[in-house]
C-alpha positions, -999 to +999 in steps of 0.1 A: +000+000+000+014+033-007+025+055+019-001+083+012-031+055+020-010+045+049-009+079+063-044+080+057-050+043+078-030+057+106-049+092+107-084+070+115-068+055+136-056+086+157-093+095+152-104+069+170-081+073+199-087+112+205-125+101+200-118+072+229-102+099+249-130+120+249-152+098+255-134+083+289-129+116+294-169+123+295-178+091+314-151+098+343-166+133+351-200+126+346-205+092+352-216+065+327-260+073+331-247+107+313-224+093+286-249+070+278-277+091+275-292+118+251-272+145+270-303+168+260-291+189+290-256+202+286-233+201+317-203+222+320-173+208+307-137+205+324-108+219+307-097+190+290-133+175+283-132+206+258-097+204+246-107+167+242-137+178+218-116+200+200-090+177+191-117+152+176-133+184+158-104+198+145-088+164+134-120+156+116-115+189+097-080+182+088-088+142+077-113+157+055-092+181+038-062+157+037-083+125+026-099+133-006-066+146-017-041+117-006-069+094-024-071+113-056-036+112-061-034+074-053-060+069-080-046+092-106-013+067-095+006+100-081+035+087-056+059+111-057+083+122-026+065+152-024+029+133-018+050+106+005+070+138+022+033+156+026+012+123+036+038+117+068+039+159+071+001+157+076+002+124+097+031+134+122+016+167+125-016+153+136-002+129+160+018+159+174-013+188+178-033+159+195-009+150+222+003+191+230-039+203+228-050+169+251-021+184+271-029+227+271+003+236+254-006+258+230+017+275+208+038+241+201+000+230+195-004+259+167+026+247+154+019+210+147-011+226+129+009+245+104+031+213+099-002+190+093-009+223+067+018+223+049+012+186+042-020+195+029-015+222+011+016+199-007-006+169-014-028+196-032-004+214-051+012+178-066-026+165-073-025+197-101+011+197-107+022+223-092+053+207-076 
């Protein structure tokens, strides 16, 4: 399999986790009647309950940016280093901004962003030949 679908395997897979995560997170403050439940009433969340949320949130946004891309170039059979370069930028990068936001540090946090970014933006500039 090439590395740009692999990239792509591992990212659902750090989905899952951050979405595990925040889930534990949810039943060990509010108990497991509330995690189970509608959760029609919102409770107030802790700290990391919400950087927990926002990890999944903002990691859903950047799979569905990346995705498409890293797919369309393994169907138009585009495996260049720059897509192999941008698929382990975009993977790294996302490992990286979950474990520093689950953990408040934010400017390193801003910083994996950009890298996971740049991996986009790369895998979409090599799709249209750009680079």
């Amino acid at each position: 399999m090439p590395i740009e679908l692999t990239m792509i395997a591992y990212s659902v897979a750090l989905l899952l986790v951050v979405i595990l995560i925040q889930g534990n997170a949810t039943v060990l403050v509010n108990g497991i009647p509330y995690a189970g439940g509608n959760r029609d009433e919102a409770v107030p969340m802790t700290p990391f309950q919400g950087r927990a949320k926002r990890t999944v949130m903002n990691h859903v946004e950047g799979l569905a940016m990346f995705a498409p891309l890293a797919l369309i170039a393994a169907q138009q059979g585009i495996s260049t280093s720059t897509t192999m370069l941008a698929a382990q930028l975009f993977f790294y990068g996302r490992v990286v901004h979950a474990l520093v936001y689950l953990a408040g540090i934010p400017m390193v946090r801003t910083l994996a962003w950009v890298v996971s970014i740049a991996g986009t933006v790369m895998m979409f500039l090599a799709i249209i030949k750009v680079v």
